[in-house]
C-alpha positions in Angstrom: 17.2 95.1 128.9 20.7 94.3 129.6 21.8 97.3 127.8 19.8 99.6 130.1 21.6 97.6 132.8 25.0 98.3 131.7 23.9 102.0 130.8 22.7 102.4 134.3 25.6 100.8 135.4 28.2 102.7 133.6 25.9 105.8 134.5 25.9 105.5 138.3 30.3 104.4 138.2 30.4 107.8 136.8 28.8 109.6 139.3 30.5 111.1 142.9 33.0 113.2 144.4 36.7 112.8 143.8 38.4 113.8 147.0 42.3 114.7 146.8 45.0 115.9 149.3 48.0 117.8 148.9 50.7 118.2 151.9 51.8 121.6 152.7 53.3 122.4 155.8 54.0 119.6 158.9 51.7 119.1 161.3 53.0 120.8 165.1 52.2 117.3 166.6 51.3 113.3 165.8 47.9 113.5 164.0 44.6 110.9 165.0 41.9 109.9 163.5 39.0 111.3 164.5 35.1 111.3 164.4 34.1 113.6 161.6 31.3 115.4 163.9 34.4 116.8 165.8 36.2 118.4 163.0 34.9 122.6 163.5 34.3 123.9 159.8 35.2 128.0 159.5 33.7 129.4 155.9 34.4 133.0 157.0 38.1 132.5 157.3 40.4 130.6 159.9 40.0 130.5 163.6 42.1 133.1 165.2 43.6 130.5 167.5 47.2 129.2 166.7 46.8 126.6 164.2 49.1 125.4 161.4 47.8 124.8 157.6 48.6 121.7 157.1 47.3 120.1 153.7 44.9 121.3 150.9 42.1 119.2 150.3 40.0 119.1 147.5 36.4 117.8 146.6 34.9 117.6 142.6 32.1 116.3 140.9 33.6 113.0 139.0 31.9 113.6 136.0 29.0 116.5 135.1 26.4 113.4 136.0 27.3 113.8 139.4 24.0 114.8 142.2 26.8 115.7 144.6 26.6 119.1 145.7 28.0 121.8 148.0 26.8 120.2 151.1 27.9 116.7 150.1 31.2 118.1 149.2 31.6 119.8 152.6 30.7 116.3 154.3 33.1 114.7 152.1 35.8 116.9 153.1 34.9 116.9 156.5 35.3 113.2 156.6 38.6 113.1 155.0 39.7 115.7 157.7 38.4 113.6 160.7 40.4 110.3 159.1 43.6 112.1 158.5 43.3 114.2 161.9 42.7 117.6 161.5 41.2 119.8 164.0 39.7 122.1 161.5 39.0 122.7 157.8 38.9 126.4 156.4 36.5 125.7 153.2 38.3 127.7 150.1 36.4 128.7 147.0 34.3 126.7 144.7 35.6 125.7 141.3 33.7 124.9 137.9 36.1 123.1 135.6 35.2 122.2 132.1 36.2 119.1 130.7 36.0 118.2 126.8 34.3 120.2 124.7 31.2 120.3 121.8 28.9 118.0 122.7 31.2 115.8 125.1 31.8 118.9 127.3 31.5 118.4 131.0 31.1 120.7 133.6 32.4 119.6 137.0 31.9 121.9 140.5 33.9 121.6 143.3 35.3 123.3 146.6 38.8 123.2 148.3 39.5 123.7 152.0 42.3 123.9 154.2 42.9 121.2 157.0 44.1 122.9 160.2 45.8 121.5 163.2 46.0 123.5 166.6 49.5 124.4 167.9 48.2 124.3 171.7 45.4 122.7 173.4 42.0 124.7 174.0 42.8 127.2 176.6 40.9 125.8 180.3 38.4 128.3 181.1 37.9 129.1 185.0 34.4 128.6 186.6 33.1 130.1 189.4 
């Protein structure tokens, strides 16, 4: 019994999304946290409002035993966004990457996306 414990345990530590986050351009102003409902997701390309790219971010399965999928990724990344204080992410491509090989090969998924920060606020629209 204890080994099925530790199996299960050793099992379920191998199992999730690894998030990571590289830099590439500064952000036009200081950057908040915010709530992760507020950060706008594009998947057809970037907003045509000014924006700057500001870091890649990254989302992959931990191991071939991970359940996460695309839409936990997508959360995942969305979250990250919202702490660091992006306005926006622009989700890349999804990535299979093969770890090991024979029979300790591992097949990992993942997706990148770009975190975006406006240069300008929302433009005020007039009402009548």
């Amino acid at each position: 019994m204890l080994k099925s414990l530790i199996a299960i345990v050793m099992l379920a530590a191998g199992c999730g999304t690894t998030l990571q986050e590289t830099q590439i351009n500064p952000a036009p102003h200081a950057m908040v946290a915010r709530p992760a409902s507020s950060v706008e997701v594009f998947s057809a390309g970037p907003p045509q409002r000014a924006h700057v790219d500001v870091a890649l971010l990254e989302a992959r399965q931990t191991s071939g035993m991970s359940g996460d999928d695309t839409a936990d990724f997508i959360a995942k990344l969305r979250q990250q966004a919202a702490e660091r204080g992006c306005d926006g992410i622009v989700l890349g491509g999804v990535t299979n990457e093969t770890v090991g090989g024979g029979r300790d090969q591992d097949n990992r998924k993942g997706i990148t996306a770009t975190c975006i920060v406006y240069t300008a606020p929302a433009a005020m629209t007039a009402t009548n």
